[in-house]
Legacy VTK file of the C-alpha trace (Angstrom):
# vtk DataFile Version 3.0
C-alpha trace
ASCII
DATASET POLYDATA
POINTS 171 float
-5.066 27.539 -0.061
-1.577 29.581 0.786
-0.805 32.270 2.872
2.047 34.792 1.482
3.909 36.723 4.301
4.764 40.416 3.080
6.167 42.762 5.041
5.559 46.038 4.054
7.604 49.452 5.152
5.351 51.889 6.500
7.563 54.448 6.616
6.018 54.661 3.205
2.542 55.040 3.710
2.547 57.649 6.627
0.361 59.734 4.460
-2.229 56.989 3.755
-5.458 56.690 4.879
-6.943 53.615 5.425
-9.292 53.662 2.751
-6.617 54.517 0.493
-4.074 51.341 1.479
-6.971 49.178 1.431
-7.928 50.136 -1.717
-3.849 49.892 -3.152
-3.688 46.374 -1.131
-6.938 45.216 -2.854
-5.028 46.732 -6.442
-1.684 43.909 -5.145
-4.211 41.441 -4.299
-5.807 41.622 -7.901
-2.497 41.415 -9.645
-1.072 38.761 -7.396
-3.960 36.620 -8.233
-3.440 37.034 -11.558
0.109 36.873 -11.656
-0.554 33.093 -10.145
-3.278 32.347 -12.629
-1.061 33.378 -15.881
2.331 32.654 -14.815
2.592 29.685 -12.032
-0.679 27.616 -12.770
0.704 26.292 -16.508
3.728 25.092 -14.446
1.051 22.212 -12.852
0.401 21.122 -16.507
4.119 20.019 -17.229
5.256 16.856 -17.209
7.925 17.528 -13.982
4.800 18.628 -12.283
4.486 15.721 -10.405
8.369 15.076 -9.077
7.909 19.588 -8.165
4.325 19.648 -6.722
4.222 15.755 -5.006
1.575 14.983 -6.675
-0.259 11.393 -5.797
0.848 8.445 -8.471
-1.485 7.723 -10.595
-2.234 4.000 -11.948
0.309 2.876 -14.317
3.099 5.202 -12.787
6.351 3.377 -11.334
9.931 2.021 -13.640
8.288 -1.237 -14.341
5.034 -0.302 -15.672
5.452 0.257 -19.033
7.365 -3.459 -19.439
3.348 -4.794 -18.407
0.739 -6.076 -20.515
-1.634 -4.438 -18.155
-0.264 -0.741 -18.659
-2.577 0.097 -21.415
-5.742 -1.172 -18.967
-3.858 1.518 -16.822
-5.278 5.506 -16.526
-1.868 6.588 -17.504
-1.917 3.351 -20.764
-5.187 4.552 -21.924
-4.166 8.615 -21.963
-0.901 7.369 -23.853
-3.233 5.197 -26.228
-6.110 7.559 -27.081
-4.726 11.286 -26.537
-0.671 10.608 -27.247
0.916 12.067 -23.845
1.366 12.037 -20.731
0.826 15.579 -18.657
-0.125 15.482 -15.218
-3.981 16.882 -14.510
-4.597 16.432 -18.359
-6.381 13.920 -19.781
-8.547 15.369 -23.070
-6.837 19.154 -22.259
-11.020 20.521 -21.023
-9.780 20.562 -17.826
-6.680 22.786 -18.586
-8.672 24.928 -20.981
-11.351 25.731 -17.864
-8.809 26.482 -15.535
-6.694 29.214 -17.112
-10.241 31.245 -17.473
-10.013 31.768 -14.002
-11.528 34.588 -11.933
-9.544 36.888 -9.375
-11.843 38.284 -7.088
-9.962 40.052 -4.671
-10.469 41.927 -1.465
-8.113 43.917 0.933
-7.812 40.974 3.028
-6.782 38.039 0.433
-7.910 37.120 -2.723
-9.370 34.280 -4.507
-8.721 32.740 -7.702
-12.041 30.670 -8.935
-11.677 28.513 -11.732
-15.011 26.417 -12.510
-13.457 22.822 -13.681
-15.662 20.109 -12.701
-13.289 17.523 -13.329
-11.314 18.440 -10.334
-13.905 18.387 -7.889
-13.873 14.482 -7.583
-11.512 13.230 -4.898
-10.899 9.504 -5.564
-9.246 7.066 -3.254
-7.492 4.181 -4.429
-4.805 1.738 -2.785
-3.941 3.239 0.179
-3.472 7.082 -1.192
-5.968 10.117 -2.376
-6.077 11.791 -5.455
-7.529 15.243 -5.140
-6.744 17.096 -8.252
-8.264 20.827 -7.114
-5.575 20.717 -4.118
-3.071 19.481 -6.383
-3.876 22.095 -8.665
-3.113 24.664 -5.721
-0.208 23.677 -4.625
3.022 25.927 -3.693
6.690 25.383 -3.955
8.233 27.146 -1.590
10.356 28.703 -3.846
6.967 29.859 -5.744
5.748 31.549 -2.184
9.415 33.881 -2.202
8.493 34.431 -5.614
4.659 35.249 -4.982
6.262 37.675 -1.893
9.065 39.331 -3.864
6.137 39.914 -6.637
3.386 41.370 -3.839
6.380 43.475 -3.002
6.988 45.015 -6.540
3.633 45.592 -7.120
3.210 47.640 -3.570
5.894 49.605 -4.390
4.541 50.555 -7.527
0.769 51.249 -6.466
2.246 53.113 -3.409
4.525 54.908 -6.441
1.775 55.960 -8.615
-0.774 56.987 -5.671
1.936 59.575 -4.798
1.999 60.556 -7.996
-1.451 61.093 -8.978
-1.631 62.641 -5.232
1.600 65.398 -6.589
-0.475 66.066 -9.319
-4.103 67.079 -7.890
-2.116 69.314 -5.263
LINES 1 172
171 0 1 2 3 4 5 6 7 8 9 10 11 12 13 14 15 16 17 18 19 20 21 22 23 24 25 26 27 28 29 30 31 32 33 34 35 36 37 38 39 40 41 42 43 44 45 46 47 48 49 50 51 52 53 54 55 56 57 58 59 60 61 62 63 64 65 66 67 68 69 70 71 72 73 74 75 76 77 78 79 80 81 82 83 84 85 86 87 88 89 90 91 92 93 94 95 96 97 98 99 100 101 102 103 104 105 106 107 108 109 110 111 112 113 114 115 116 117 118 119 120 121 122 123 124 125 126 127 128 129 130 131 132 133 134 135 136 137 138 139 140 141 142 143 144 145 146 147 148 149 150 151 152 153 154 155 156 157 158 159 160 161 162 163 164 165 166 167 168 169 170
C-alpha cells in the first residue's frame, strides 16, 4: 500500500457540495487506479525491475552464478532452461496474465486495485531474506508517487472542468 499527497486548490470548488466533490474525487480515484494498473504495473515485469523496485534476490542471482554447475538446480537456471528468460515475478507468464485483469474499486477516500493471483500470496523465506511477491508487486518509486500526484492532479482539474460545464449547461 501507498499514500499519494495531492493538494488540491479550493478556490476551485467554492461552488461544490460535498456530495458533488466526493463523487468527482471518487471519478480521480477510479482513474488513478487504473492509470497504475495499465501504465506502472507492466514496469514490475521488466527485467530492470529488480535494480528500480529492490526487489529480494532470488536463487541463482549474483556475477558468479551463471559460471556454476549448480545454476540450472537454481529457480532463476530452471526458468532460463524450461521457459527461455529471465523477468522478474514471471515464471510461466499466469501470474502476469492475472494481474493486469485487475479491479479498481474505488471510493472517495482511496481506492483499491484487486488483482486475484494466487501465486503471489506465498511469502517464502530463505537464507536470511523474504520474498513476498504481492508487496513487491506494489511497490513505488518515488519518482512513480510525483507521477501518480501530477496525474491525480490532471484528472481533478478535468472532472472539476467538465462538472462546471455540464453545471453551465443545465442553468
Amino acid at each position: 500500500m501507498f499514500l499519494i499527497n495531492v493538494e488540491i486548490d479550493t478556490r476551485f470548488g467554492e461552488d461544490l457540495t460535498k456530495r458533488v466533490h466526493a463523487a468527482i474525487i471518487k471519478k480521480v480515484h477510479y482513474r488513478l487506479g487504473a492509470y497504475w494498473l495499465h501504465e506502472i504495473r507492466p514496469r514490475h515485469f521488466t527485467k530492470q525491475a529488480p535494480q528500480i523496485y529492490g526487489y529480494a534476490p532470488r536463487q541463482g542471482e549474483g556475477p558468479r552464478s551463471k559460471e556454476k554447475k549448480s545454476f540450472f538446480a537454481s529457480y532463476l537456471g530452471r526458468k532460463q532452461k524450461t521457459k527461455r528468460h529471465q523477468r522478474p515475478l514471471v515464471f510461466s507468464g499466469t501470474s502476469e496474465r492475472l494481474s493486469a485483469q485487475g479491479e479498481v474499486r474505488p471510493t472517495s477516500k482511496r481506492v483499491r486495485v484487486v488483482m486475484r493471483v494466487p501465486a503471489f500470496n506465498f511469502v517464502q523465506t530463505r537464507r536470511g531474506y523474504t520474498i513476498n511477491m504481492r508487496e513487491e508487486l506494489t511497490r513505488v518509486t518515488q519518482s512513480e508517487r510525483n507521477q501518480l500526484g501530477r496525474v491525480a492532479a490532471d484528472i481533478y482539474q478535468d472532472e472539476l472542468n467538465r462538472h462546471r460545464e455540464t453545471v453551465r449547461e443545465t442553468v
